[in-house]
Wavefront OBJ file of the C-alpha trace (Angstrom):
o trace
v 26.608 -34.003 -1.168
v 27.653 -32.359 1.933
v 24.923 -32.929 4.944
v 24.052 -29.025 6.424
v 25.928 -30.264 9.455
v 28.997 -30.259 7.902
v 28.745 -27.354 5.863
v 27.906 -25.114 8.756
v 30.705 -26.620 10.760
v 33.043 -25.923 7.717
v 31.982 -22.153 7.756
v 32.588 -22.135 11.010
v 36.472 -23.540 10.853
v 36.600 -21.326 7.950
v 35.538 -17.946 10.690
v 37.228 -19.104 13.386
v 40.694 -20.169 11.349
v 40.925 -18.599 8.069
v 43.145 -19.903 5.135
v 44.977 -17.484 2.773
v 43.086 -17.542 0.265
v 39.389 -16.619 2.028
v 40.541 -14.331 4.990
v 37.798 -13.128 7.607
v 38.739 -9.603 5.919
v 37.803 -10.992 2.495
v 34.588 -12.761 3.882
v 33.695 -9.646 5.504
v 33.689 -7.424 2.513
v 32.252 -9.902 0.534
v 29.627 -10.512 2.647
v 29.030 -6.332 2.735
v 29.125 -6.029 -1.107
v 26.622 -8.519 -1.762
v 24.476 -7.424 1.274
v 24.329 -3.857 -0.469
v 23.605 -5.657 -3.881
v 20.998 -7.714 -2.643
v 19.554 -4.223 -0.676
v 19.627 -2.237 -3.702
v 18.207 -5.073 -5.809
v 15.135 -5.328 -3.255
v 14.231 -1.821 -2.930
v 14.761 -0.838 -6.394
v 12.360 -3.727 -7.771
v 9.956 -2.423 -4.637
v 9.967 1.004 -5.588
v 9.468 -0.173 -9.666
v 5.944 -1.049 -8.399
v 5.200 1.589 -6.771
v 4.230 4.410 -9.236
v 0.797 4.970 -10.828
v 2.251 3.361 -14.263
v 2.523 0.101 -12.599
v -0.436 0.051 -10.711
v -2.859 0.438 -14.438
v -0.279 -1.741 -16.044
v -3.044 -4.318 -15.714
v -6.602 -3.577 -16.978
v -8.286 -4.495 -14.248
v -7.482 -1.616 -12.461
v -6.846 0.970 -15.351
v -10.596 0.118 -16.884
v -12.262 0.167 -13.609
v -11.050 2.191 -10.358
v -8.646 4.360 -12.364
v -11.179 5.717 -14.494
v -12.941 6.849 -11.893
v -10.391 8.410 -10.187
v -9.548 10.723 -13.159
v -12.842 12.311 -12.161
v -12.077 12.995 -9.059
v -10.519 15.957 -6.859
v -7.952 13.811 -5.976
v -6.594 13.643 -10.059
v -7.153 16.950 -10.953
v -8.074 19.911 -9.220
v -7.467 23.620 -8.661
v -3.980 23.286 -7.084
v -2.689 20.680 -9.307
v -1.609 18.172 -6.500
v -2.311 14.881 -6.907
v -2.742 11.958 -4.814
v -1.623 8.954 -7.108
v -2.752 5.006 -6.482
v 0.657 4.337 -3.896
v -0.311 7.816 -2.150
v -3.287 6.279 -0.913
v -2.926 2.466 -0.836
v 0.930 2.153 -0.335
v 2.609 3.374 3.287
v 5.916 5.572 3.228
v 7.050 4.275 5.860
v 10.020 1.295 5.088
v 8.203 -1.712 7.193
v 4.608 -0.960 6.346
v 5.600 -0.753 2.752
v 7.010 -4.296 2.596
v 4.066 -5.434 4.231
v 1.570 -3.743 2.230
v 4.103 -5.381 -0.762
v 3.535 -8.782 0.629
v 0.125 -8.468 0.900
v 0.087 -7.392 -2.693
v 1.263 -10.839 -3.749
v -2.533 -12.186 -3.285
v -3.431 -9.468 -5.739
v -1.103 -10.818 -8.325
v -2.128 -14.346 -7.391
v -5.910 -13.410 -8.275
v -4.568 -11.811 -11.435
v -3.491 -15.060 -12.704
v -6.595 -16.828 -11.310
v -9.128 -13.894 -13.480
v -10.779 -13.171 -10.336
v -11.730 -9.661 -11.736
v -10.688 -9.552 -15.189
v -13.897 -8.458 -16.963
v -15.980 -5.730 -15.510
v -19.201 -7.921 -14.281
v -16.141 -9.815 -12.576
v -14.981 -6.648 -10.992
v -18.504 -5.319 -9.893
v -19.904 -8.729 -8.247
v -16.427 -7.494 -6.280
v -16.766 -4.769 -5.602
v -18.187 -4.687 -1.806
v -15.850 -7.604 -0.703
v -13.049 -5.173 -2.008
v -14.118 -1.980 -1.158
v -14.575 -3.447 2.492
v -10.891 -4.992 2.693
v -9.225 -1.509 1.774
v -12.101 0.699 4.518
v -10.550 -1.710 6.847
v -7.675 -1.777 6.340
v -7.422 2.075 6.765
v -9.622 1.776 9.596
v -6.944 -0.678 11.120
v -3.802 2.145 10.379
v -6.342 5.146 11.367
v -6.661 6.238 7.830
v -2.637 6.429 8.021
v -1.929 7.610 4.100
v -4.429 9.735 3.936
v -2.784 11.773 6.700
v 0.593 12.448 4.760
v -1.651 15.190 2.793
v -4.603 15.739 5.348
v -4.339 16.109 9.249
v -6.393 17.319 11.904
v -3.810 18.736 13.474
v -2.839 21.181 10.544
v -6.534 21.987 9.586
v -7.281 25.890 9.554
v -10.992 25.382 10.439
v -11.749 28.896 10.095
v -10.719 28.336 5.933
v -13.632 25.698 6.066
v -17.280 25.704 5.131
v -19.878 25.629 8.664
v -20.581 22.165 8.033
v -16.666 20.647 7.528
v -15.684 22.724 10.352
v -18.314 21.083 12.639
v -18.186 17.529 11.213
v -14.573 18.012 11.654
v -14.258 18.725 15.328
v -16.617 15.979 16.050
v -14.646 13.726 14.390
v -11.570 14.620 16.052
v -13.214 14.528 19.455
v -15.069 11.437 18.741
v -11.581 9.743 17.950
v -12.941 9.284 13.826
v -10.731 8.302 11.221
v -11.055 9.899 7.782
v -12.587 6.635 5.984
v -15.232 6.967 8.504
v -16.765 9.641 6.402
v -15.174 9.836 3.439
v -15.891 6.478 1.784
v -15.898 6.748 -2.139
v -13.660 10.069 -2.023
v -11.747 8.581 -5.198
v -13.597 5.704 -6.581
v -17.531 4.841 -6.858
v -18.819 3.049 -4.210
v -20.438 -0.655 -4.714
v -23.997 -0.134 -5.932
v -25.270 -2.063 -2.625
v -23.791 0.739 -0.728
v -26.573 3.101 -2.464
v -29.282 0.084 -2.014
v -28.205 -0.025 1.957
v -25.639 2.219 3.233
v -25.105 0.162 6.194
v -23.449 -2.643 3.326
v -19.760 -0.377 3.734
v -19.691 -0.323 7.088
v -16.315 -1.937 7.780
v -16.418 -4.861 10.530
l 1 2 3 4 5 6 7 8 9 10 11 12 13 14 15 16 17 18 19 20 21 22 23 24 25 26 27 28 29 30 31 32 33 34 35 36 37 38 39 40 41 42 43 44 45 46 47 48 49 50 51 52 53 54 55 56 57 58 59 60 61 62 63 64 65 66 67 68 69 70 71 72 73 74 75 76 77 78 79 80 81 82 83 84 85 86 87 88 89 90 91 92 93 94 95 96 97 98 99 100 101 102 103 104 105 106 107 108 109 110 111 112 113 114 115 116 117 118 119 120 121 122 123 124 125 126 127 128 129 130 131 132 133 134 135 136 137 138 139 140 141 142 143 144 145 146 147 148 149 150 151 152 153 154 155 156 157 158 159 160 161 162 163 164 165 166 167 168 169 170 171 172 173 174 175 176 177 178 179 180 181 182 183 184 185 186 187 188 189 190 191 192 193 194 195 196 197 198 199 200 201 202
């Protein structure tokens, strides 16, 4: 078996002094064709898991948090636009996406593990998880929830006295929206209504 050594050095007489049969041309394309393979490959199996479908797909999350999201504005409401599980927990942007994709891989490790597969599982979770996601859109300054809702596009005026004020504070004050607006789509962990101070994110 060829050491590493000599295989790079190889490749390297093969670059520098081509034969007939593998030209630098032929490398070249070769190496372009299964660069866009491998590129289409990755972000169609990326994009596969990001849709609402997948995200149930397992029950622990279409028995718990999903049901109580269908009960919320952000399923169904008077406009009909809905914020689906990626909307909110998945970035748009390319790099934050594989990041976020990465750090989904615990998630699928846990699956295997059972961590949360029964609902007592789930809810003797539920703080620990509920304060990794307030964090973690603390940490991008509530980042997805700004592709839908931004300070900067608010029409104050269309809102109520006390969301107008609460609003402007919160934009002076430098607030993100999970600040305030913890349990907006799922129930909040049943601490949280023993001792609010239980979500505040660290």
């Amino acid at each position: 078996m060829n050491s590493i050594k000599e295989i790079i050095m190889n490749l390297w007489r093969l670059l520098k002094k081509p034969t007939a049969k593998y030209s630098l041309g032929t490398l070249l394309v070769g190496g372009f064709i299964a660069g866009i393979i491998f590129w289409g490959g990755f972000n169609t199996a990326m994009e596969m898991t990001n849709n609402e479908q997948f995200c149930i797909s397992c029950h622990e999350m279409r028995e718990n948090v999903y049901e109580e999201y269908k009960d919320t504005i952000h399923y169904a409401n008077r406009t009909g636009v809905r914020a689906t599980c990626p909307d909110c927990h998945v970035p748009k942007e390319w790099a934050y996406k594989v990041v976020r994709k990465i750090k989904a891989t615990n998630e699928l490790f846990h699956k295997a593990l059972g961590t949360i597969d029964t609902p007592e599982k789930f809810e003797s979770k539920r703080l620990h998880l509920a304060r990794n996601v307030w964090k973690e859109m603390k940490d991008t300054d509530s980042r997805e929830c700004r592709n839908c809702h931004d300070f900067k596009f608010m029409d104050y005026t269309e809102q109520g006295r006390r969301g107008m004020k609460q609003h402007q504070q919160g934009l002076e004050s430098g607030k993100t929206c999970i600040d305030c607006h913890k349990g907006i789509a799922h129930s909040l962990p049943a601490m949280y209504e023993v001792d609010p101070s239980t979500a505040i994110s660290h």
